[in-house]
C-alpha positions, 0 to 999 in steps of 0.5 A: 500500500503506497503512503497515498492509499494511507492517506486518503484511507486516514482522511476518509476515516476522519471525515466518517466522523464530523464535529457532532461527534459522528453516528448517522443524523438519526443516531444525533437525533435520538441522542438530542432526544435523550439528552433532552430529557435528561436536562429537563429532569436536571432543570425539575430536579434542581428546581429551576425556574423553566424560563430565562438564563437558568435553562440556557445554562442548562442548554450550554452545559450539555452541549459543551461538556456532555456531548460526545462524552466518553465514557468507560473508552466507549465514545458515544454520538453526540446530540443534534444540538438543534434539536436539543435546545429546542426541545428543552427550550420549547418544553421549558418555555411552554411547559403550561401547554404541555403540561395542559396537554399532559394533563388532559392525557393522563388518568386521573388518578396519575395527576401530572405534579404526582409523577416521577420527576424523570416520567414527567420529563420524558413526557414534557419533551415528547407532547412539546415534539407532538405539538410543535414538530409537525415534520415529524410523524406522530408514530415515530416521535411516540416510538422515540420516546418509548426507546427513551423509556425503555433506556430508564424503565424496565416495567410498566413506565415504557406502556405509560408513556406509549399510552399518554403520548398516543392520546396527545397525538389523537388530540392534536394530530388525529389525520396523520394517525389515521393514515401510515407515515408514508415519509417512512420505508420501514425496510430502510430503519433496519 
């Protein structure tokens, strides 16, 4: 092998990997997604008022310091930083409609204030996606943040948040449930 062919192997390895810290879009999406809800439980857990400086601080702490971490040698996909700020900011900033949205999805015997601060917030993100991402079809995001689920919950959790996410999705996208997501060729995902 000439040290051209060295070259240009080096070069496209590196550039297999960008600034994002490499993986697929889907892979940074998923990862925004997950981070996302951990910074909302982050912004619940320490009592953060849900607008102003204090959440941006939380947005700019994931993205400079958690991102494409490395843990244990294991170098993980870094998080669309796009997507990450605007979930945790749309949650954060419209947590009253969200939390509306929830509310009216939940039974009553689950009120809202009365979940586990990481149940609510894989909520919030997932019912602020439904509302606002309409680019996205509403069986895909309820399928992400049932993956989320599963990543903290091993028993029930997973069904509650495909639950509550799927009456969200009836009450504000009923059409597209009521069609197939035809932006989608599930051949492709596996």
């Amino acid at each position: 092998m000439s040290n051209d062919d060295a070259a240009g192997r080096a070069k496209q390895k590196r550039g297999s990997r960008n600034r994002t810290g490499g993986g697929s879009a889907k892979a940074r999406r998923k990862a925004a997604r997950l981070a996302a809800v951990q910074a909302l439980y982050q912004i619940d857990l320490n009592q953060i008022e849900p607008t102003g400086i204090a959440v941006e601080s939380v947005i700019g702490e994931f993205i400079n310091h958690r991102f494409g971490e490395e843990i244990d040698g294991a170098k993980f996909v870094a998080a669309d930083p796009q997507l990450f700020a605007d979930i945790v900011r749309g949650a954060a900033h419209r947590r009253a409609d969200v939390d509306g949205m929830l509310a009216a999805a939940l039974e009553p015997r689950y009120a809202l204030d009365r979940l586990e601060l990481l149940m609510r917030a894989i909520l919030r993100a997932g019912a602020y996606e439904l509302f606002v991402h309409n680019d996205t079809h509403p069986r895909i995001l309820i399928s992400e943040y049932v993956d989320v689920a599963h990543a903290f919950f091993a028993a029930r959790e997973p069904g509650m948040v495909n639950g509550v996410l799927d009456h969200v999705a009836r009450a504000l996208r009923p059409d597209e449930l009521a069609q197939p997501d035809s932006s989608r060729d599930p051949s492709k995902d596996r």
